[in-house]
C-alpha positions in Angstrom: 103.3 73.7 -154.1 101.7 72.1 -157.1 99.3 73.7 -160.6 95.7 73.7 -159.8 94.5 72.0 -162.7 95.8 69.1 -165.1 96.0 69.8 -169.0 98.1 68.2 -171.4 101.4 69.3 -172.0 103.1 72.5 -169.9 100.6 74.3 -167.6 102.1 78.1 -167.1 101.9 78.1 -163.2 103.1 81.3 -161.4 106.2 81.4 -159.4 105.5 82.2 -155.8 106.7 81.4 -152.7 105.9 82.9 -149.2 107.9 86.1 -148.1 111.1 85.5 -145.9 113.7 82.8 -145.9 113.2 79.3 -143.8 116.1 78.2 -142.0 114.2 76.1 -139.3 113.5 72.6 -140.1 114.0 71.2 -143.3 113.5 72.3 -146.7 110.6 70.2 -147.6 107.8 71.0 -144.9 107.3 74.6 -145.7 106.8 76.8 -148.9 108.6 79.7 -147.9 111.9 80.9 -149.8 114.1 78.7 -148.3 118.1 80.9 -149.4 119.2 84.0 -150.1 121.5 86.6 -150.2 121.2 90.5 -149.8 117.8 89.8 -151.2 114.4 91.5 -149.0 110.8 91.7 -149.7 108.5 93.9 -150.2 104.6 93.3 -151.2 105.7 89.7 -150.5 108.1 89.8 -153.3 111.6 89.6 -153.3 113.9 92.4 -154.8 118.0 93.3 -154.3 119.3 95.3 -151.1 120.8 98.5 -151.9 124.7 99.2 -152.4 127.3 100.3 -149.7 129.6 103.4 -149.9 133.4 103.8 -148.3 132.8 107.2 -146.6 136.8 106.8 -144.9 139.4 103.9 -144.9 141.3 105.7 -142.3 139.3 105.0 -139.1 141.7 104.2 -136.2 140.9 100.6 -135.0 137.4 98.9 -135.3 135.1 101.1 -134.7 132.5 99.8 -131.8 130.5 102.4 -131.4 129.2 105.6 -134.0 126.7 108.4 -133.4 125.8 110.8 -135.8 124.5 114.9 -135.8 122.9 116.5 -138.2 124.1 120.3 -138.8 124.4 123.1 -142.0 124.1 120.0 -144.3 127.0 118.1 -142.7 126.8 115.0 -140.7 128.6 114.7 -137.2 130.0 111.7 -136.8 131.8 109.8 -133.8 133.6 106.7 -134.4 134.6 105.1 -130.8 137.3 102.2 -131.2 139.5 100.3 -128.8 141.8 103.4 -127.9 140.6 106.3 -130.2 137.2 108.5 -130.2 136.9 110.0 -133.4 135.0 112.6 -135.5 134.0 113.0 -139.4 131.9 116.3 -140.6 130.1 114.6 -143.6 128.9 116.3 -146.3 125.0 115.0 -147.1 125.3 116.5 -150.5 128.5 115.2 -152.1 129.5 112.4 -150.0 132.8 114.0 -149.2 134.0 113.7 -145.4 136.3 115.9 -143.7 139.8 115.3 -142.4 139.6 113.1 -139.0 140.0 114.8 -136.2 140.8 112.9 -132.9 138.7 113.7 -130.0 140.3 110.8 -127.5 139.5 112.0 -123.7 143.1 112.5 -121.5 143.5 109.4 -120.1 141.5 107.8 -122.2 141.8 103.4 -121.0 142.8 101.3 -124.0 141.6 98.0 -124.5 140.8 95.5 -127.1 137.2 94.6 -125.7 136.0 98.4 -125.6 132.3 98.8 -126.5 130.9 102.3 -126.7 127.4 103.8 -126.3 126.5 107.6 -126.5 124.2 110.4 -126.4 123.4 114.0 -126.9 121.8 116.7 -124.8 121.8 120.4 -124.6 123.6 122.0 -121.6 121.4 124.8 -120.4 123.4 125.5 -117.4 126.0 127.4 -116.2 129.1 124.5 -116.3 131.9 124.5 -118.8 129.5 122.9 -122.0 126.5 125.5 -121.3 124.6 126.7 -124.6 125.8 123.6 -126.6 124.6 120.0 -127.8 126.6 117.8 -126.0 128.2 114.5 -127.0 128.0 112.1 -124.7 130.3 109.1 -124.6 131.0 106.3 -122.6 133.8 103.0 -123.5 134.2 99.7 -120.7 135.4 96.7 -121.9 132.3 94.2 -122.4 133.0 92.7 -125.7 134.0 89.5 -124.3 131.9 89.6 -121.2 128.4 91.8 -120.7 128.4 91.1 -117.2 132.2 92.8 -117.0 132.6 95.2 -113.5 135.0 97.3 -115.0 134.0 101.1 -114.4 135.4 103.7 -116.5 134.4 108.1 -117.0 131.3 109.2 -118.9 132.6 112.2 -121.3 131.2 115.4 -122.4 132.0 117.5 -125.1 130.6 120.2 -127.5 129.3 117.8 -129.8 130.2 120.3 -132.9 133.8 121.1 -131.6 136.9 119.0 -132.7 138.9 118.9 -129.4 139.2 116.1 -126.7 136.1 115.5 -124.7 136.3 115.8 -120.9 135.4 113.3 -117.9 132.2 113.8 -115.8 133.4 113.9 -112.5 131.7 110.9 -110.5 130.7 109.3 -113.6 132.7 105.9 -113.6 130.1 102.9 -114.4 130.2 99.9 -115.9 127.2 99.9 -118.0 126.3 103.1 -120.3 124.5 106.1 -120.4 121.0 107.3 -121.9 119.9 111.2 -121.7 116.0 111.1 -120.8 116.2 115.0 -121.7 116.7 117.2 -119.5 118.5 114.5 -117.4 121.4 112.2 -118.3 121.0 109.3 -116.4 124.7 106.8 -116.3 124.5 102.9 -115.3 126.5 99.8 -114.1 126.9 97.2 -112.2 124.7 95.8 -109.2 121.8 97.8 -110.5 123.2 100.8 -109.7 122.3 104.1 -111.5 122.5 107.8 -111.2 120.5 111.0 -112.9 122.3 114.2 -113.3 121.1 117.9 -112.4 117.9 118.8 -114.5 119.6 120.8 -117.8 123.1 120.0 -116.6 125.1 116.7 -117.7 128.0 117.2 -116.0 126.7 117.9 -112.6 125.6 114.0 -111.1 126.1 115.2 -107.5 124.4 118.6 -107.0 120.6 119.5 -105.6 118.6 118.1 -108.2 120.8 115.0 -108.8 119.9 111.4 -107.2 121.7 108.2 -106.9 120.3 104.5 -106.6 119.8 100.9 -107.6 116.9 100.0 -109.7 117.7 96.1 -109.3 120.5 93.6 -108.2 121.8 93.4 -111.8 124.3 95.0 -113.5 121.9 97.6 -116.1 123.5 97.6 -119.5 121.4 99.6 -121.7 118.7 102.4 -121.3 116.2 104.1 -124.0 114.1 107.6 -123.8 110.5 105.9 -123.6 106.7 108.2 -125.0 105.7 108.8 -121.6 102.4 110.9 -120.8 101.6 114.3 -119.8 102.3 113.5 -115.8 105.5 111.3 -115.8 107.6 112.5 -118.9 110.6 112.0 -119.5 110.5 108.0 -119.2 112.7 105.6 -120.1 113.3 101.7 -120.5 116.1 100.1 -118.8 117.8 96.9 -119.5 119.4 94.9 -116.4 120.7 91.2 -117.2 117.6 89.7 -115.7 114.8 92.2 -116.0 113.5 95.5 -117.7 113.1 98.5 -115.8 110.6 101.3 -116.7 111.5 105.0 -115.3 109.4 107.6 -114.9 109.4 111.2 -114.0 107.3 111.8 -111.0 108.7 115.2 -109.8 109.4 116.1 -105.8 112.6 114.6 -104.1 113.0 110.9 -105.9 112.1 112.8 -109.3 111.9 109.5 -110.9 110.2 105.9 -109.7 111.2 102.5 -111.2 108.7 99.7 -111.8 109.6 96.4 -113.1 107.9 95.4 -116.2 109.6 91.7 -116.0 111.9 90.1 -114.0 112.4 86.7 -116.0 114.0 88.0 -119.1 117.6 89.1 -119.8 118.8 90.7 -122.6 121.4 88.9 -125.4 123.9 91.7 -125.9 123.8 95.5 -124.2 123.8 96.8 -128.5 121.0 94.3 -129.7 118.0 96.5 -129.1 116.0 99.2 -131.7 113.1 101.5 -131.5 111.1 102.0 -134.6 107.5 103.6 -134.7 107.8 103.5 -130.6 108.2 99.6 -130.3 111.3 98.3 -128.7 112.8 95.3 -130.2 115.6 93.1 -128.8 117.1 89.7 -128.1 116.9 87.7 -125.0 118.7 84.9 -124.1 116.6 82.2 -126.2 114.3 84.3 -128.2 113.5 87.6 -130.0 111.7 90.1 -128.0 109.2 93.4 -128.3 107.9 95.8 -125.6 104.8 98.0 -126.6 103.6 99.0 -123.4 104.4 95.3 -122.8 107.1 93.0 -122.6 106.3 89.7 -125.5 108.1 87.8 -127.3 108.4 88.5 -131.1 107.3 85.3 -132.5 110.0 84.0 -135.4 109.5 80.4 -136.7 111.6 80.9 -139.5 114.9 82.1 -138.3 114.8 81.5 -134.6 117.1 78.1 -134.6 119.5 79.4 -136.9 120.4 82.0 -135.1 120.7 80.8 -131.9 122.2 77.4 -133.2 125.0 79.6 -134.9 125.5 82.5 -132.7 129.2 82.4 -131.3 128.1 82.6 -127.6 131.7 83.8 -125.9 131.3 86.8 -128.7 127.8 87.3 -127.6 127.9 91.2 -126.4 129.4 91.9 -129.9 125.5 91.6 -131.4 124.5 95.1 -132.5 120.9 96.0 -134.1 120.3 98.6 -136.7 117.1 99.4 -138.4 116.4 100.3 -142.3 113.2 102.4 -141.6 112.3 102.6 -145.7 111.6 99.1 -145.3 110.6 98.8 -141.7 113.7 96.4 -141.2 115.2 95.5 -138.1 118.4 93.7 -138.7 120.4 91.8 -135.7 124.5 91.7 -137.0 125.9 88.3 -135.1 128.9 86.5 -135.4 128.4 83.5 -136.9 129.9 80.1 -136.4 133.9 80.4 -135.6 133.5 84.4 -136.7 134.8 86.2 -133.7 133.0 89.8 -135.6 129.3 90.1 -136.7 129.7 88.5 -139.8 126.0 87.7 -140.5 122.4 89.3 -139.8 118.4 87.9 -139.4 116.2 90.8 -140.3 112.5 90.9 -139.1 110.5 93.2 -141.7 107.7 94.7 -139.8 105.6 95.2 -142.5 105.7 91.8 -144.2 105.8 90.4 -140.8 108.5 88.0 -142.0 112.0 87.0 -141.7 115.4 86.8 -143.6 118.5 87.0 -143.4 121.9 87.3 -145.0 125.6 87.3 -144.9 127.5 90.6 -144.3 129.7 92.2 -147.1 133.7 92.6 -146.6 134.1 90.0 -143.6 131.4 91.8 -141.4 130.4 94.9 -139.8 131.3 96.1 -136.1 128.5 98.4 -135.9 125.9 100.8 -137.0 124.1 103.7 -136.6 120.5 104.5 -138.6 120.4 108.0 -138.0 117.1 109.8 -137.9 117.7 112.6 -140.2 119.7 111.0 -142.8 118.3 107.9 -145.3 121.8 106.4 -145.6 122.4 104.1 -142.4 126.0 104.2 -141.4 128.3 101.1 -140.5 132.0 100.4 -139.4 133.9 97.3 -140.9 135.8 94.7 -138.9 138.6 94.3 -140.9 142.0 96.3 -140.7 144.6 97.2 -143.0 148.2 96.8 -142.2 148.1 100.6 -140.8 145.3 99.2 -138.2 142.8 101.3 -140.3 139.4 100.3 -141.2 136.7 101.4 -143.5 133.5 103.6 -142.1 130.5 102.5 -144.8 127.4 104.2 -145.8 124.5 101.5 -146.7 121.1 101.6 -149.1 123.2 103.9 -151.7 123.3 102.7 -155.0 123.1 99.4 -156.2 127.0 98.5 -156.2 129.9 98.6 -153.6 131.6 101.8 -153.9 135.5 101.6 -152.5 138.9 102.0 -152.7 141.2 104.9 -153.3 140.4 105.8 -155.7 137.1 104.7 -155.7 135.9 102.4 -158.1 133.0 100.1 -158.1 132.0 96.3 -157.8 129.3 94.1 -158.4 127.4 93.0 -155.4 125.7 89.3 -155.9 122.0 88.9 -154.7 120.4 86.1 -155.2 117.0 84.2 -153.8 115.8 80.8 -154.1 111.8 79.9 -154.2 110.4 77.0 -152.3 109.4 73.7 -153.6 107.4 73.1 -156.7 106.4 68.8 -155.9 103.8 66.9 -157.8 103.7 65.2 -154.4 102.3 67.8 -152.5 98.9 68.8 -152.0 97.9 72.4 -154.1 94.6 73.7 -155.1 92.4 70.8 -156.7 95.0 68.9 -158.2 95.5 65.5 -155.9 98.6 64.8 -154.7 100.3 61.8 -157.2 103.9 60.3 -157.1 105.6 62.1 -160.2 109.0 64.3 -161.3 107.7 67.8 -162.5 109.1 68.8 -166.1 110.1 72.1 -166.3 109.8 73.6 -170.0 109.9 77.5 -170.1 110.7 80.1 -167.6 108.9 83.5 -168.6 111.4 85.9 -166.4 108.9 88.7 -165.0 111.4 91.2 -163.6 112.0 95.2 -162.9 115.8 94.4 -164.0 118.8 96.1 -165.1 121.9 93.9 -165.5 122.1 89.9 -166.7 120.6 87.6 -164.3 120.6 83.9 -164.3 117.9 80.7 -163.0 118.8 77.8 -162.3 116.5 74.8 -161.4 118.0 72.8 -158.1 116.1 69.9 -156.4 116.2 66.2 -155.4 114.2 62.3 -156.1 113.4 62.9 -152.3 114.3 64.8 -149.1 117.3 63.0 -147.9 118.5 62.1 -151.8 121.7 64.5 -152.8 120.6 68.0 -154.7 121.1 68.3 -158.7 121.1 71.3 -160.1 120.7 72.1 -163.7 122.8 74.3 -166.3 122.7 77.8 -165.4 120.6 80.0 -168.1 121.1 83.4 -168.2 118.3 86.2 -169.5 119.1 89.6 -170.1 117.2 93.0 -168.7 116.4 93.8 -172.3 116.2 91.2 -174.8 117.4 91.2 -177.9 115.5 88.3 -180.1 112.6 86.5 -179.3 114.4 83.7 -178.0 115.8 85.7 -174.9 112.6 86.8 -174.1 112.1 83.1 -172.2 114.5 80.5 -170.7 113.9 76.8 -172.4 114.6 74.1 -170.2 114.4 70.7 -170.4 114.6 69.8 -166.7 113.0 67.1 -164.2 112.8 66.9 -160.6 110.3 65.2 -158.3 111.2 68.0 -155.7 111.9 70.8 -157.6 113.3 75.0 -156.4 114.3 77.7 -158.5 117.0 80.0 -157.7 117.4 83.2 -159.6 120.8 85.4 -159.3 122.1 88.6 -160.1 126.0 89.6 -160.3 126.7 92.3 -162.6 127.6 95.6 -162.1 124.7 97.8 -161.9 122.7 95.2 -161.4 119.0 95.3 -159.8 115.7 93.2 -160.0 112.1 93.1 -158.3 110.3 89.8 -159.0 106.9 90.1 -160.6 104.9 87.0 -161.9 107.4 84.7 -163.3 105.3 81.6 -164.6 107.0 78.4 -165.1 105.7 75.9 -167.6 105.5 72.3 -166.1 103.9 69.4 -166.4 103.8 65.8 -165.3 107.3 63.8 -166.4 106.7 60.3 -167.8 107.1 57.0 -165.5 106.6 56.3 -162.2 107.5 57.0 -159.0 108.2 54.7 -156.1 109.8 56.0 -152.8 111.8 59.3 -154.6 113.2 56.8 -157.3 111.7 56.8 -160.6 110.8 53.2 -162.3 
C-alpha cells in the first residue's frame, strides 16, 4: 500500500494491513499480513493468543482422545492413549487436578496407532449403568490409516465413577460412536452402523435396536444434528466418500438416511467442529462447511499451505478444536517431516479470515473445547523418559505455566504487516519507481511487557530480504524519546514486523502511523541509480 497524498518530508501514514496471514502466492500481490506467530485478530486487528497451563505431567502415553464433564465445580476428564483410558476430576476454581485414576477396560487392545472418540448419555433403563451419565468410549487403530478394518468394543461406564469401564456386548466397529440422545448409534467399516435400545446404551440387539449400512464406505465420524419437531434426534454422518444425514422417523426403521453428497470425503475422522450449528471440516483438497448444505469454505489465504505441508501418511492424526470467545476454528496438522500435529490454520468466523501458527512444546495430540468451561483442553505429543506427557489447559493467562514446581515462561507472539511500496497503486497518489524512507514509528498499542519493530523488505520481489536493527519500545515510557521509534531506514518494498517476548507480555494493535516519505534517487528494475 502507499500514503494518499505527497507533502514534503515524512507523511504520518497509518499502519494497516488486512486481517489474517497470506501464505498462498507470494508476498508481493496481496496486502494482507503475510507471518505470524500465536498472533489472532479481532476488529481486523491483530493482538497476542492467550497462555497455556500444565494441568498434569503424568498422563500415561499420548493422549489421542479427551472428553470432559462438568459436575459440583469439578471437571471430568478422560484422557484415552495408546493402552491406557484415564480420568482427572478438575477443580474449575483453583486449577488443582486430582490423583489419576485408571479406568482401562479388561482386555483393553494396545496399540501405538489408537485413536479415541467418545460420548455421554443417560441410561434410563434397567441394565447395569441405569440412573447414570454414561461415558462412552471407543479406541481402533486409525492413526496411520483412516480406512483401517480393525474392530474393537465400545465401552460404557458411569461417567463420575473411577473404576474400569465395561464392553457393550456386540459393539465391535471400526469407526466410532455418536449418542443422538436417547440412542447411541456405533459405526465402521463397509457403511455399516447400528442404533442401540431407545434410553439404553448398552442394549444394540434388543426390540427397539436396528442394524444397517448407510453406504459402501467405511463411516468414521458422526455428530448430533438441530433437527425439527417431526424427525429429532438427527445426526450427520461422515463415510470416506460421502455425508450421511439421519433422521428420526419413528415406526420399525426408527431412523432414514439420505445422502447429502456423495463426492466428498473427509481428511481425518477428528478434523470436524460444530460452532453456532455449522459443521466445519476438511476434505481431501479443500476446507468444508454444512448448514443445511454441504459447500466448500472458501480459504485463499491458507489453503496451499496447508495442503502443500500436510504430512499425508500422518493424515488421520488432524484433530479440530474451536476457541468459541473468538469464533476460532483451528485445524492441528502435522507439518512437513512432523509425524504429530505440530502446526494449526485457524478460520475466524467472525473476521472471515485466516491464520495460522505453530504449536507450543513440539505439538499437540489433541483437544477438547468443552462447552461449559472457557479454558479449551489439549494433550502434548511429547514424553518424558517415564512415557508421561503433559495434559494443557489453553486461553489462561498470557504466559506458559509448567513444570513441577510450576514456574512460568515467556511466550513469543509476533506479526508482520504487509507491504508498504511506493510502487504500488494507493489512494490518489500514482504509482512512481522509488525506496520508501521510514523516519518514525509512533507505537499505538494496549501493551504490557517490551516489544520490539523491525523494518524487513527487499529492492524487488526476487532480490534477498534486509532487515534493519531491531528497536525496542516499552509499555510505559519513560522520556519522551521512548515515546516513538527513530529510524533511518529505506526499502523500495518495505514490511514491518512487531514482536513481543517477555514475561507477562500482551499487545492489541491500535493505529500505529509510520512516517515515510519518498527516498532520494532513482529507481530502475528494484535497483537504485
Amino acid at each position: 500500500m502507499a500514503p494518499s497524498a505527497q507533502t514534503p518530508g515524512p507523511v504520518p501514514v497509518p499502519l494497516l494491513s488486512r486481517p489474517g496471514i497470506k501464505r498462498d502466492g507470494t508476498i508481493f500481490e496481496g496486502d494482507f499480513y503475510i507471518e505470524g506467530e500465536w498472533v489472532r485478530w479481532k476488529r481486523g486487528l491483530p493482538r497476542k493468543m492467550a497462555g497455556y497451563r500444565q494441568i498434569t505431567d503424568q498422563a500415561a502415553g499420548i493422549v489421542r482422545g479427551i472428553n470432559s464433564h462438568p459436575t459440583d465445580n469439578e471437571l471430568l476428564i478422560h484422557l484415552g492413549a495408546q493402552a491406557t483410558l484415564e480420568k482427572i476430576n478438575l477443580n474449575v476454581n483453583t486449577f488443582v487436578p486430582s490423583t489419576i485414576f485408571d479406568r482401562t477396560p479388561s482386555g483393553f487392545a494396545t496399540d501405538a496407532n489408537n485413536m479415541w472418540q467418545f460420548d455421554q448419555i443417560y441410561d434410563a433403563s434397567a441394565s447395569f449403568t441405569a440412573g447414570t451419565t454414561n461415558l462412552i468410549a471407543h479406541a481402533a487403530p486409525n492413526a496411520l490409516d483412516i480406512a483401517s478394518v480393525v474392530a474393537a468394543p465400545v465401552y460404557v461406564g458411569d461417567i463420575a465413577a473411577t473404576g474400569a469401564l465395561t464392553a457393550i456386548p456386540s459393539s465391535d466397529v471400526s469407526g466410532g460412536v455418536v449418542c443422538l440422545f436417547p440412542y447411541l448409534f456405533i459405526f465402521g467399516s463397509d457403511g455399516y452402523m447400528a442404533q442401540s435400545v431407545a434410553n439404553n446404551p448398552t442394549d444394540l440387539t434388543g426390540a427397539g435396536s436396528n442394524q444397517f449400512r448407510a453406504t459402501s464406505k467405511k463411516i468414521v465420524r458422526g455428530m448430533p444434528l438441530r433437527g425439527g419437531a417431526a424427525n429429532a434426534p438427527s445426526g450427520l454422518f461422515w463415510s470416506l466418500d460421502s455425508i450421511i444425514r439421519a433422521s428420526f422417523v419413528g415406526g420399525t426403521p426408527i431412523f432414514s438416511f439420505d445422502t447429502m453428497s456423495n463426492q466428498n470425503g473427509i481428511l481425518a475422522a477428528n478434523s470436524v467442529v460444530e460452532h453456532d450449528g455449522i459443521y466445519y471440516w476438511i476434505g481431501l483438497g479443500r476446507f468444508m462447511a454444512f448448514n443445511g448444505v454441504v459447500q466448500e469454505l472458501r480459504n485463499d489465504l491458507n489453503s496451499d499451505f496447508f495442503f502443500e505441508n500436510l504430512n499425508w501418511p500422518y493424515r488421520n492424526k488432524v484433530f479440530s478444536f474451536k476457541v468459541a470467545r473468538y469464533g476460532e476454528i483451528w485445524w492441528c496438522f502435522p507439518f512437513g517431516s512432523s509425524t504429530e500435529p505440530d502446526w494449526a490454520v485457524i478460520y475466524n468466523i467472525p473476521e472471515q479470515t485466516w491464520y495460522d501458527t505453530p504449536l507450543p512444546n513440539g505439538g499437540r495430540a489433541a483437544a477438547e473445547n468443552a462447552a461449559s468451561y472457557r479454558f479449551p483442553l489439549a494433550s502434548g505429543v511429547a514424553t518424558d523418559s517415564g512415557g508421561t506427557s503433559i495434559l494443557w489447559q489453553h486461553e489462561i493467562g498470557l504466559d506458559e505455566i509448567s513444570g513441577s514446581p510450576q514456574s512460568s515462561k515467556a511466550i513469543r507472539s509476533f506479526f508482520t504487516t504487509g507491504d508498504y511500496s511506493r510502487i504500488m497503486p494507493g489512494g490518489s497518489v500514482p504509482p512512481a519507481n522509488r525506496a520508501f524512507h521510514v523516519a518514525i514509528i509512533e507505537p499505538d498499542f494496549v501493551q504490557a511487557g517490551d516489544m520490539t519493530v523491525q523494518v524487513v523488505g527487499n529492492a524487488n520481489a526476487r532480490a534477498a530480504t534486509v532487515a534493519s536493527e531491531i528497536k525496542t519500545f516499552p509499555a510505559v515510557p519513560n522520556t519522551p524519546h521512548e515515546q516513538v521509534v527513530m529510524l533511518k531506514t529505506q526499502r523500495r518494498e518495505m514490511r514491518f514486523r512487531f514482536e513481543s517476548n517477555t514475561l507477562g507480555g500482551n499487545y492489541r494493535l491500535g493505529q500505529t502511523l509510520v512516517h515515510i516519505e519518498e527516498a532520494d534517487g532513482t529507481i530502475l528494475g528494484g535497483v537504485e541509480q
